[in-house]
C-alpha positions as CSV (number, residue, x, y, z in Angstrom):
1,X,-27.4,27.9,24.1
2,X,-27.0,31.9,24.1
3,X,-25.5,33.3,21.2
4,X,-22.4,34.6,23.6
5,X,-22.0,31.1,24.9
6,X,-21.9,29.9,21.6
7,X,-19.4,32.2,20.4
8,X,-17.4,31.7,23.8
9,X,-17.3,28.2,22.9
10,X,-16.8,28.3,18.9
11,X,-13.4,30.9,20.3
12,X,-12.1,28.1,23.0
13,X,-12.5,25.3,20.1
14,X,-8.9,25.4,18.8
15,X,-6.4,22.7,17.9
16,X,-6.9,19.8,20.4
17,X,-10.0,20.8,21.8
18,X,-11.4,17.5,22.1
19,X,-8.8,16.6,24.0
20,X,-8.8,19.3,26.5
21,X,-13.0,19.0,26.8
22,X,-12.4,14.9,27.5
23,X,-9.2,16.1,29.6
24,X,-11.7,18.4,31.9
25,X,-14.8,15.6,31.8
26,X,-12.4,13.2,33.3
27,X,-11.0,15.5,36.3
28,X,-14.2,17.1,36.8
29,X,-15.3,20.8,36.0
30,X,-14.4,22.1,40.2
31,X,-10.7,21.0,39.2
32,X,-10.1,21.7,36.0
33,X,-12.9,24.3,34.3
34,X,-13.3,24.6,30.7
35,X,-11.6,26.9,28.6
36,X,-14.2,29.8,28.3
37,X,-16.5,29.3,30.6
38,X,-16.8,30.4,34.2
39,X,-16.4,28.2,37.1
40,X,-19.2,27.2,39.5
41,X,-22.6,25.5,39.2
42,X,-23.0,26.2,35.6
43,X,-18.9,25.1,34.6
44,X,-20.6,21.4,33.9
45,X,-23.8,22.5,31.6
46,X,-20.9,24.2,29.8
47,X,-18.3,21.4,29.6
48,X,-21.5,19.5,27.5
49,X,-22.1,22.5,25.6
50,X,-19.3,22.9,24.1
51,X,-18.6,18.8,23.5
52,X,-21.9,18.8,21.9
53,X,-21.0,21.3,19.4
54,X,-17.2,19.4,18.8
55,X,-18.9,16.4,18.2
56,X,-21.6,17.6,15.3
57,X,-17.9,19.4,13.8
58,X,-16.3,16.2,14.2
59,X,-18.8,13.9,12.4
60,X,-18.7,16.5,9.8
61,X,-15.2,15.7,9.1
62,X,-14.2,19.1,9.6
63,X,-11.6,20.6,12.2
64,X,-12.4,24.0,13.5
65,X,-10.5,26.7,12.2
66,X,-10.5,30.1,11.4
67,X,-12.3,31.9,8.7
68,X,-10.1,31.0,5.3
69,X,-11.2,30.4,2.0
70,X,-13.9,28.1,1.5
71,X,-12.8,24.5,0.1
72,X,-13.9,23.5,-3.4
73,X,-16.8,21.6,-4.0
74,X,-16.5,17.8,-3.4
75,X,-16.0,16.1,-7.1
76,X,-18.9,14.6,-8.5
77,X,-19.0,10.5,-8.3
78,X,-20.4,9.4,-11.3
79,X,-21.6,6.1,-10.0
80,X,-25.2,5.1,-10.0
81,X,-26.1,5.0,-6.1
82,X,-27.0,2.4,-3.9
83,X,-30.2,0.4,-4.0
84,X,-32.5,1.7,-0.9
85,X,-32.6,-1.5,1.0
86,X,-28.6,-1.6,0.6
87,X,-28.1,1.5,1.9
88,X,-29.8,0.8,5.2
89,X,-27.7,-2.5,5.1
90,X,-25.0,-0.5,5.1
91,X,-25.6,2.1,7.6
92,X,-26.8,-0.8,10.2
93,X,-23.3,-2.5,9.0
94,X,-21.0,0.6,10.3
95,X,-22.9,1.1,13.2
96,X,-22.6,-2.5,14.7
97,X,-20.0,-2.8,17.6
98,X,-19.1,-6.2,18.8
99,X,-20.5,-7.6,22.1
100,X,-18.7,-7.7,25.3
101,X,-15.3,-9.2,25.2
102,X,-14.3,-11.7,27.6
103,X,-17.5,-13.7,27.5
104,X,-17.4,-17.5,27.0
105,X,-20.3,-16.9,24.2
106,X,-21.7,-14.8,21.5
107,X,-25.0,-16.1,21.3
108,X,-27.2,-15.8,17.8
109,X,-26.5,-12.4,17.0
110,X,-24.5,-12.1,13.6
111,X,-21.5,-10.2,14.0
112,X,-22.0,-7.4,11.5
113,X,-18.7,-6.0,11.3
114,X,-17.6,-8.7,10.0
115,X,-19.8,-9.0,6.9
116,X,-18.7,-5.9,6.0
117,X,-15.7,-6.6,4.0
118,X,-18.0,-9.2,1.5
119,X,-20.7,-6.1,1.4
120,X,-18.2,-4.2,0.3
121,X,-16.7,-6.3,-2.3
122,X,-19.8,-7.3,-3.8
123,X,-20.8,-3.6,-3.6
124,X,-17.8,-2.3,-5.5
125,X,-18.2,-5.7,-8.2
126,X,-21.6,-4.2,-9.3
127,X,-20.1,-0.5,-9.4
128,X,-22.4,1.4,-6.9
129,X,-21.6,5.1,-5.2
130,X,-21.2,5.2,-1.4
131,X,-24.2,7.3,-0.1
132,X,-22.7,10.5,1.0
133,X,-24.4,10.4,4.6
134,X,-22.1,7.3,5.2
135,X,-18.8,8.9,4.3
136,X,-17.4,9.4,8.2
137,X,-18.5,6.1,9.2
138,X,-16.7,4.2,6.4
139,X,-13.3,6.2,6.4
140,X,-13.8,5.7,10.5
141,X,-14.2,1.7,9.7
142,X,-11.5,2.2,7.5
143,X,-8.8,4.2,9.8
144,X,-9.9,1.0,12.6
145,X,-9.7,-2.0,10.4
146,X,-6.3,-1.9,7.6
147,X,-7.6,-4.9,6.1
148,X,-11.0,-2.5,5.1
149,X,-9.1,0.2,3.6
150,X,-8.6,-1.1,0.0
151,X,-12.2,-2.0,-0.2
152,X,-14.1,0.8,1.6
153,X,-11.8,3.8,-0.2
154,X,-12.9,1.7,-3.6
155,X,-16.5,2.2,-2.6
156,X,-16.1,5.4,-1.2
157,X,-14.5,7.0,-4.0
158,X,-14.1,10.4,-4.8
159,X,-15.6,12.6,-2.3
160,X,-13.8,10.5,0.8
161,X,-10.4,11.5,-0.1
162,X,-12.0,15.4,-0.5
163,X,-13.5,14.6,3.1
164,X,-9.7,13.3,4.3
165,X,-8.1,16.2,3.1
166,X,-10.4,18.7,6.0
167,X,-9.5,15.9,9.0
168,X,-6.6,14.7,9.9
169,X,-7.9,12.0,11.6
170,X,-8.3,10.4,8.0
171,X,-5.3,11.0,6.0
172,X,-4.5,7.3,6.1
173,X,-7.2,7.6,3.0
174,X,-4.6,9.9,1.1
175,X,-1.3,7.4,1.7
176,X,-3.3,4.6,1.3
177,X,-4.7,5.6,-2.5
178,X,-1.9,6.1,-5.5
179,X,-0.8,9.4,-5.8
180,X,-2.5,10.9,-2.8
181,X,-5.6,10.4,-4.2
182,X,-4.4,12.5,-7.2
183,X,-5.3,11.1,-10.7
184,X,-2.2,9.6,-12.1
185,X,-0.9,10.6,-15.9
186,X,-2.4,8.2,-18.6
187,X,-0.8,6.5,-21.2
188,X,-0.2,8.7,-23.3
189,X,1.3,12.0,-20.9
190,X,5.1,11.4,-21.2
191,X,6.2,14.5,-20.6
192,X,3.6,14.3,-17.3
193,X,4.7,10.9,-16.5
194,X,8.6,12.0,-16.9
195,X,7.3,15.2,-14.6
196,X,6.0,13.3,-12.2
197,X,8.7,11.0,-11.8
198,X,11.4,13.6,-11.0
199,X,9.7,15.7,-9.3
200,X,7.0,14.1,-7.4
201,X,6.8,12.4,-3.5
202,X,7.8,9.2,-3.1
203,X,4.1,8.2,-2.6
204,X,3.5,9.2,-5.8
205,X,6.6,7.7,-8.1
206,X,5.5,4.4,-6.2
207,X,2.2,4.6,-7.5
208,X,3.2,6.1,-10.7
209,X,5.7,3.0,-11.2
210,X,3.3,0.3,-10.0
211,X,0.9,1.9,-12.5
212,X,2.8,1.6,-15.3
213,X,4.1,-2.1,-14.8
214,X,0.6,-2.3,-14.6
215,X,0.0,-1.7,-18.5
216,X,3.2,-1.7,-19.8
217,X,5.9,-3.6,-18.2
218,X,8.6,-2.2,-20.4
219,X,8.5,1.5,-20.2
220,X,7.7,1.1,-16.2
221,X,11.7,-0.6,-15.8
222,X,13.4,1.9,-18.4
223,X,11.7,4.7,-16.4
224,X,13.1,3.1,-13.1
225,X,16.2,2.7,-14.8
226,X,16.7,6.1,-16.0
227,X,17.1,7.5,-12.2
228,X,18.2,4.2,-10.6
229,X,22.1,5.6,-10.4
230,X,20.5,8.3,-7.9
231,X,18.0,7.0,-5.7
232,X,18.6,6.2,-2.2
233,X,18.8,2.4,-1.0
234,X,15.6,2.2,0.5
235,X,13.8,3.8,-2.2
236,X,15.8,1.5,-5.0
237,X,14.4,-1.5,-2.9
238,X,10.6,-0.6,-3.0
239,X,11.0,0.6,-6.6
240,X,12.9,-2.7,-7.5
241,X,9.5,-4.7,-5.4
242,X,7.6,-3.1,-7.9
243,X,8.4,-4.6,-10.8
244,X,7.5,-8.4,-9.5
245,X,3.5,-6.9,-11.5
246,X,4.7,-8.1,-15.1
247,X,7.9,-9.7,-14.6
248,X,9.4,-11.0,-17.9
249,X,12.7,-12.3,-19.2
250,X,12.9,-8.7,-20.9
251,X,13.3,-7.6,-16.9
252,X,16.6,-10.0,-16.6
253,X,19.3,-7.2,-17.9
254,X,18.0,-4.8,-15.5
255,X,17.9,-7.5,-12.6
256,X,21.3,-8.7,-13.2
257,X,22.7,-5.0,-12.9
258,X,21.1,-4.7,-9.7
259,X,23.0,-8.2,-8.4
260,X,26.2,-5.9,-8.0
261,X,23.8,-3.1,-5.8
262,X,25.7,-1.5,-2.8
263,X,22.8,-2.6,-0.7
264,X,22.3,-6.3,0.5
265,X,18.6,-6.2,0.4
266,X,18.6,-4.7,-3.0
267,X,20.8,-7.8,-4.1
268,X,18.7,-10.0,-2.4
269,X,15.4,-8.7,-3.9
270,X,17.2,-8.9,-7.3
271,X,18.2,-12.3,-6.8
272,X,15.1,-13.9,-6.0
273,X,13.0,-12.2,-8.8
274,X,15.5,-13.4,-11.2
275,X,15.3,-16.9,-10.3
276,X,11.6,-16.8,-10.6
277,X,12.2,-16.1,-13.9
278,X,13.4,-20.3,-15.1
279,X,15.4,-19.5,-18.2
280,X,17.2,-16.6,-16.6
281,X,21.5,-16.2,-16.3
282,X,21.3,-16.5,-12.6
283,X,18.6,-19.7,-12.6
284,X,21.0,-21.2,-14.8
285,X,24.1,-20.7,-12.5
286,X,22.5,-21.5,-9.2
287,X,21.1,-24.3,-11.1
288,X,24.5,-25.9,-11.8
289,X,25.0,-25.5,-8.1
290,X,22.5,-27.3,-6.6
291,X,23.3,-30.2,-9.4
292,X,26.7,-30.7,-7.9
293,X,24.8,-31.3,-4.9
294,X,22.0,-33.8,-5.4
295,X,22.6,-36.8,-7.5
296,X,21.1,-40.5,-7.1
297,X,22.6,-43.0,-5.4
298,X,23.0,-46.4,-6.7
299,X,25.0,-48.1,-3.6
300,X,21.9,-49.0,-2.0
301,X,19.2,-51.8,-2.5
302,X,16.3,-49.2,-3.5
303,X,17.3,-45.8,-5.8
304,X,17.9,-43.2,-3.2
305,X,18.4,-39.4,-3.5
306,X,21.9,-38.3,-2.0
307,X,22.8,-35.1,-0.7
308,X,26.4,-33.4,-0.6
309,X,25.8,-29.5,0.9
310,X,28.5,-26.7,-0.1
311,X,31.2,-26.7,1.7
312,X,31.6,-23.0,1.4
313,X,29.8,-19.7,0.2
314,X,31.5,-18.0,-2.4
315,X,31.8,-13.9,-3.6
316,X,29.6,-15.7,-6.8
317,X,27.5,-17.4,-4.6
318,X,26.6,-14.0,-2.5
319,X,26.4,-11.7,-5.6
320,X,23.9,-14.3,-6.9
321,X,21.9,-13.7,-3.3
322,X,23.3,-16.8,-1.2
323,X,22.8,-15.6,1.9
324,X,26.5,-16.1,4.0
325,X,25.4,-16.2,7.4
326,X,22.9,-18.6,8.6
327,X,20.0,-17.9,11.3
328,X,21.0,-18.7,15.2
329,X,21.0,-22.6,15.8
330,X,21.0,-23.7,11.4
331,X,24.3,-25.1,10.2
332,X,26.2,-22.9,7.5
333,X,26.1,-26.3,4.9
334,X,22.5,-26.9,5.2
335,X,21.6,-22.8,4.8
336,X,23.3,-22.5,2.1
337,X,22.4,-25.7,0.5
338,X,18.7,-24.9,0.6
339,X,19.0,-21.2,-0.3
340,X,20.6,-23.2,-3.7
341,X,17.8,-25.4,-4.2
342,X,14.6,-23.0,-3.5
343,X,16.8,-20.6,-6.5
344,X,17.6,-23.7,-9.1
345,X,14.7,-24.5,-11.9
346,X,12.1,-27.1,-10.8
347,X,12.8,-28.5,-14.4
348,X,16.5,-29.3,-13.4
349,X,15.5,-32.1,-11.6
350,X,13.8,-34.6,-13.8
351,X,16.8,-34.8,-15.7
352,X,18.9,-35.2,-13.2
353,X,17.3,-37.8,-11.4
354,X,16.6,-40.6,-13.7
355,X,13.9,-39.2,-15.5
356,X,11.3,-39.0,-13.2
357,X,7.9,-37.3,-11.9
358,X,7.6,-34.7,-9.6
359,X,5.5,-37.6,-7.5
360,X,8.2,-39.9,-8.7
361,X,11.4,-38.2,-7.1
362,X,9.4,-36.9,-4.0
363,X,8.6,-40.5,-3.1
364,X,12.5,-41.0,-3.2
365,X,14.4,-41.5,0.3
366,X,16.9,-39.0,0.7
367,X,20.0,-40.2,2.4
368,X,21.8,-39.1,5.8
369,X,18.4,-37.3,7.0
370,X,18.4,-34.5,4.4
371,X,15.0,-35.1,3.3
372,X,13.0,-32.6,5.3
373,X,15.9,-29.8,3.9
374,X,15.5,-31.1,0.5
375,X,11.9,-31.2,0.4
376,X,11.4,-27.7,2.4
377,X,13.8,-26.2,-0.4
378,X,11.4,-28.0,-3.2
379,X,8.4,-26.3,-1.9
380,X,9.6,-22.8,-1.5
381,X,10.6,-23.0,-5.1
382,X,7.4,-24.4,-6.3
383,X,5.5,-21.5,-4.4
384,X,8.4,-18.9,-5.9
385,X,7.9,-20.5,-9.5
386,X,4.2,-21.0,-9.2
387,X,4.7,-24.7,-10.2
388,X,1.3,-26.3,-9.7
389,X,2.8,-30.1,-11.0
390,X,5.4,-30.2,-7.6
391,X,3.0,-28.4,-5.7
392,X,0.9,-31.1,-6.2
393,X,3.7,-33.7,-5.6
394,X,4.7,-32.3,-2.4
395,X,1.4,-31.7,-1.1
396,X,0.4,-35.4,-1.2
397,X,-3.0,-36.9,-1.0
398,X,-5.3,-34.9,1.5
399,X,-6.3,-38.4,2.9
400,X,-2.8,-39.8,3.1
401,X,-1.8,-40.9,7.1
402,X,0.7,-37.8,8.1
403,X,-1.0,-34.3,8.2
404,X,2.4,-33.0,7.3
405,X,2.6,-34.3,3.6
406,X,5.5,-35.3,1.6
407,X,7.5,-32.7,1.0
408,X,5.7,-29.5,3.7
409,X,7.4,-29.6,7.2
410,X,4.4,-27.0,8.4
411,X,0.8,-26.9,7.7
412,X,1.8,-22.9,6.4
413,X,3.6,-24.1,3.9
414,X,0.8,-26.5,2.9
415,X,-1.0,-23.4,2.7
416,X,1.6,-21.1,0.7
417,X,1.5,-24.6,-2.0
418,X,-2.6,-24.7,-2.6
419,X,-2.1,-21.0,-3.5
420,X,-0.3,-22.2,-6.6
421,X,-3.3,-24.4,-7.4
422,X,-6.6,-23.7,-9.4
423,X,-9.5,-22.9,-6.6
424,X,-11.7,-25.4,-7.4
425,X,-8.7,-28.0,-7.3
426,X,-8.0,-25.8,-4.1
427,X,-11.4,-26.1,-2.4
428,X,-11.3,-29.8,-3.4
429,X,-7.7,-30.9,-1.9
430,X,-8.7,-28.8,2.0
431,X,-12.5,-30.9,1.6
432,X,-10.6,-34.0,1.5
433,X,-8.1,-33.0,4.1
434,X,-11.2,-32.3,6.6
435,X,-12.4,-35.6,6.1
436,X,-9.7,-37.4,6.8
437,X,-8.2,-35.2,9.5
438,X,-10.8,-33.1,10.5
439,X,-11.1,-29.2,11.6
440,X,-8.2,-28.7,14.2
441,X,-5.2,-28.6,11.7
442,X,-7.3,-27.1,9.0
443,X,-8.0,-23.7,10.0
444,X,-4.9,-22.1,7.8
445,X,-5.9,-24.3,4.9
446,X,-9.2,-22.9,4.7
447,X,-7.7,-19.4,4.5
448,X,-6.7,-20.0,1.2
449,X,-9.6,-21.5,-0.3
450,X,-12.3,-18.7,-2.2
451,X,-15.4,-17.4,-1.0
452,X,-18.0,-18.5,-1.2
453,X,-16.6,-22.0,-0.6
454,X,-17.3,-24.7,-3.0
455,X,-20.3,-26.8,-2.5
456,X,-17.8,-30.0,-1.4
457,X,-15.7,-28.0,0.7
458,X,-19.1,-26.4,2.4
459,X,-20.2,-30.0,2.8
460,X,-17.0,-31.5,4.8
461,X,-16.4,-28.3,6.6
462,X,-20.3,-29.0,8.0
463,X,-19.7,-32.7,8.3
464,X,-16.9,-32.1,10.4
465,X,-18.8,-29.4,12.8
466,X,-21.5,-31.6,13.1
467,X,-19.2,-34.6,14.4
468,X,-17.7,-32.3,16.6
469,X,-20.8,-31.3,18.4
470,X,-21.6,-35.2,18.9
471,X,-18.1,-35.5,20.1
472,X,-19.6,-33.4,23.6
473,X,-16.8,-30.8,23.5
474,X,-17.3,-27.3,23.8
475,X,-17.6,-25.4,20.4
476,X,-15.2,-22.5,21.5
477,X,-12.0,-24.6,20.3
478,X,-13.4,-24.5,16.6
479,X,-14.7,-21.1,16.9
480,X,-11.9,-20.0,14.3
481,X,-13.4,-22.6,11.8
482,X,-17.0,-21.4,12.7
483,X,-16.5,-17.5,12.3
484,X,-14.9,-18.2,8.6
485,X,-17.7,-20.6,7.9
486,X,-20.2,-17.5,8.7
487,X,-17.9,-15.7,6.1
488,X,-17.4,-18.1,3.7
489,X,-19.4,-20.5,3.3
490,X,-22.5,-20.4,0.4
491,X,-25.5,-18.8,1.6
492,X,-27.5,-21.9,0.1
493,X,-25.9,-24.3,2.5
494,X,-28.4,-22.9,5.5
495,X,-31.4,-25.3,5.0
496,X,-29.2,-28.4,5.3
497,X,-28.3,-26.4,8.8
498,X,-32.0,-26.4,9.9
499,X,-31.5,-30.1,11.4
500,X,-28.6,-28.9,13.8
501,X,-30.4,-26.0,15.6
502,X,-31.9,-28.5,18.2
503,X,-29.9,-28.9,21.3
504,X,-28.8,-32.6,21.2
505,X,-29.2,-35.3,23.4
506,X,-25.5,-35.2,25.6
507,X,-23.5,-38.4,26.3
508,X,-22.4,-39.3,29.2
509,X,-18.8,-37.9,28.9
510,X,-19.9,-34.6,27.5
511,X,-18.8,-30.9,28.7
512,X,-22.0,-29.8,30.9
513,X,-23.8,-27.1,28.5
514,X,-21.9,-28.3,25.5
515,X,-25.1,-29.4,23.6
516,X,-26.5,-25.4,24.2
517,X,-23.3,-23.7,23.5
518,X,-23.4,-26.0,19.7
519,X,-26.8,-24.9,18.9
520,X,-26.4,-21.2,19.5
521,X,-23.4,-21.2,17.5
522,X,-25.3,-23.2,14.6
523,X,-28.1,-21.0,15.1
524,X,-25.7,-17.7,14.6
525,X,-24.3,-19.8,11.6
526,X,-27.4,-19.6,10.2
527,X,-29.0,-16.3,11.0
528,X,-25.7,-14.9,9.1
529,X,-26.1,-16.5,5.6
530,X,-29.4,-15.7,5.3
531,X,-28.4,-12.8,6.3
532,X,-25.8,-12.6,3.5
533,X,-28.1,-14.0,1.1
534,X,-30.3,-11.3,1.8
535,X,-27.1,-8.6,1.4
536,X,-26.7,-10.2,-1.6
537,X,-30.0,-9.7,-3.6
538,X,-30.7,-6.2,-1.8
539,X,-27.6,-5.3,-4.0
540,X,-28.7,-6.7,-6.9
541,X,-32.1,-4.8,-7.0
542,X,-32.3,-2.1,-9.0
């Protein structure tokens, strides 16, 4: 390229360049020539020119301009850097692209993209610098993928947010880190921290406030509290969200102010992180509610659990956060009556109820079919109140008859109970629920369990695969089920995966081709935890 070409082209490189080059490639250079170059024969040659030389800028991170002050120097990251082997990992990670959509099969090939996230964790849990040749690649991982962004800013640390601040295409990096990717005050800068707070974007107080919570509960709600007169509704309902980090019957004076908020949602917010809090004012009250409305009854041969809803929803009712209006198609007395119960104290009911168990009064009957409302009330205020003794009562056993359990009306709110449980105790309830009811209803159950998955839970979610593929179906319904088993389960399960690679011997009533399609997805199985074992060590080298 002549040095008047490239001048030509660095001039016609303004704001949305790309676009116009891309704009031009598409209609072709006879209809619509490139800004700066001439038309005729050579308008093409140019058109590549001059993309060639927006690309290298692009990948640089930096957006053509004109001549300004140069930028500071990129901080210094302080990190030892990555392993050799780990870094080639990584660039062979970010350049992956997934196959062909639209295919009935993915063959053996891992998919690398999605090992990425566990690189990244494990990456960031031994404390290792991002390489700075890999910079664009992550933040462009990051900007496609939100559910990459806490991880891959972590490991990219310093310099990407220096990088962000040149491109535009990556300032999801500065909203996404606390304080724009500004340091915030420590514990001991009032005056910074009072500063900061008045005067700074609402980016930054959000931060600043979760930050505090964070470390000291206290002086994160008296700062809130010292503004909360002035700030707009929206703003008092994040601020209010934040202080859920640290919540403590010290928060309860604060809360209970914000139960006579102008704004609904602000009431609402305020109401339910008060009755997570079991000895608080408004537990108390809404527990004396829902007592008037649950008592045994004697009349009948067996002890039976009878249930009288509210017959209305009063101004104390609302200001405590009963919602007045139900959804379309619920009845006002059953809305109400289980917005009571989810608020009320789990420990209101032993009492109450003759002195029983969580297991105890779940077994109960309920009366006039309001078991399903009663026990859909229980568990949203065991997963609320993070009680792992109901949780477990209205869970059930994983090998009981009914998938549904007890007391959960949804397999999702099976799921939103085992979070209240230990994960080993976790990874042990889902293994036994595969057993007995295998993979197809287990696939939001598995979500909650941690990875890698415990050697039982590895063992039934195998088990069940394998019966599966001996069933004769086609793999792609429990693809779900096979892609987090690539993810989760432990690298050290592979050899006892060795005897499923074979294509198996089809019965009679099989799919046609079902036998291949189960050993390439073993085979991928496979090939990706050794792969991730291999991750793994490279990361631990030194």
């Amino acid at each position: 390229m002549t040095t008047t070409h490239a001048a030509t082209d660095a001039d016609a490189l303004s704001s949305g360049a790309w676009e116009e080059l891309v704009t031009s490639a598409l209609l072709g250079t006879q209809r619509r020539t490139p800004r700066g170059s001439e038309p005729g024969p050579n308008a093409a040659a140019a058109l590549l020119d001059a993309a060639a030389v927006e690309t290298v800028r692009r990948r640089a991170g930096l957006v053509p301009a004109r001549a300004a002050r140069r930028p500071e120097p990129a901080p210094d990251d302080d990190r030892p850097p990555l392993p050799a082997a780990a870094a080639r990992r990584l660039a062979m990670l970010l350049t992956d692209r997934p196959g062909a959509a639209g295919t009935g099969r993915r063959g053996t090939a891992p998919d690398l993209m999605e090992l990425l996230p566990q690189w990244l964790a494990t990456a960031n849990a031994r404390g290792f610098a991002a390489p700075p040749e890999t910079l664009p690649a992550l933040l462009d991982a990051a900007r496609g993928r939100t559910d990459l962004r806490p991880a891959a800013l972590a490991f990219a640390g310093p310099r990407a947010l220096w990088l962000a601040r040149l491109n535009p295409d990556w300032k999801f990096a500065l909203r996404a880190t606390p304080g724009g990717g500004t340091a915030l005050p420590g514990p001991g800068a009032t005056e910074r921290i009072r500063q900061l707070w008045q005067e700074g974007l609402f980016a930054e107080r959000v931060a600043l406030l979760a930050s505090l919570r964070s470390r000291d509960p206290a002086a994160g709600r008296e700062l809130l509290a010292s503004t909360w007169a002035t700030e707009r509704a929206e703003d008092r309902l994040m601020f209010l969200d934040s202080l859920r980090t640290g919540l403590a019957p010290a928060d309860e004076p604060f809360l209970e102010q914000a139960l006579a908020d102008r704004s609904r949602n602000v009431r609402a917010t305020a109401a339910e992180l008060l009755s997570a809090l079991p000895d608080s004012a408004l537990a108390a009250r809404m527990a004396a509610r829902a007592l008037t409305c649950v008592s045994l009854d004697h009349a009948t041969d067996r002890p039976a659990i009878a249930v009288e809803a509210p017959h209305e929803c009063d101004a104390g009712m609302e200001r405590d956060g009963v919602v007045a209006k139900p959804p379309a198609g619920r009845g006002e007395r059953s809305w109400w009556f289980g917005q009571l119960v989810e608020a009320a104290p789990l420990g209101t009911w032993p009492a109450r109820l003759g002195g029983r168990t969580p297991e105890e009064i779940v077994a109960l009957p309920v009366t006039d079919d309001w078991q399903g409302e009663l026990h859909a009330a229980w568990c949203r205020a065991a997963v609320r109140q993070r009680n792992a003794a109901w949780a477990r009562a209205l869970l059930g056993a994983p090998t009981a008859p009914e998938a549904g359990g007890p007391g959960a009306v949804s397999l999702a709110e099976r799921a939103k109970l085992l979070g209240t449980l230990e994960g080993d105790e976790r990874a042990e309830w889902v293994a036994g629920f595969i057993a007995t009811h295998g993979l197809s209803e287990a696939f939001q159950l598995l979500g909650m369990c941690g990875v890698p998955w415990a050697p039982p839970l590895g063992r039934a979610v195998v088990d069940a695969l394998n019966i599966a593929r001996d069933a004769g179906s086609y793999p792609w319904s429990f693809s779900g089920v096979m892609g987090l088993a690539e993810r989760c389960l432990d690298p050290c399960e592979a050899g006892r995966l060795d005897g499923l690679l074979a294509v198996p011997d089809e019965p009679e009533d099989a799919s046609p081709g079902a036998g291949g399609y189960w050993a390439e997805a073993f085979q991928r199985l496979v090939t990706t935890l050794r792969l991730r074992a291999a991750m793994t060590e490279e990361l631990g080298a030194v």
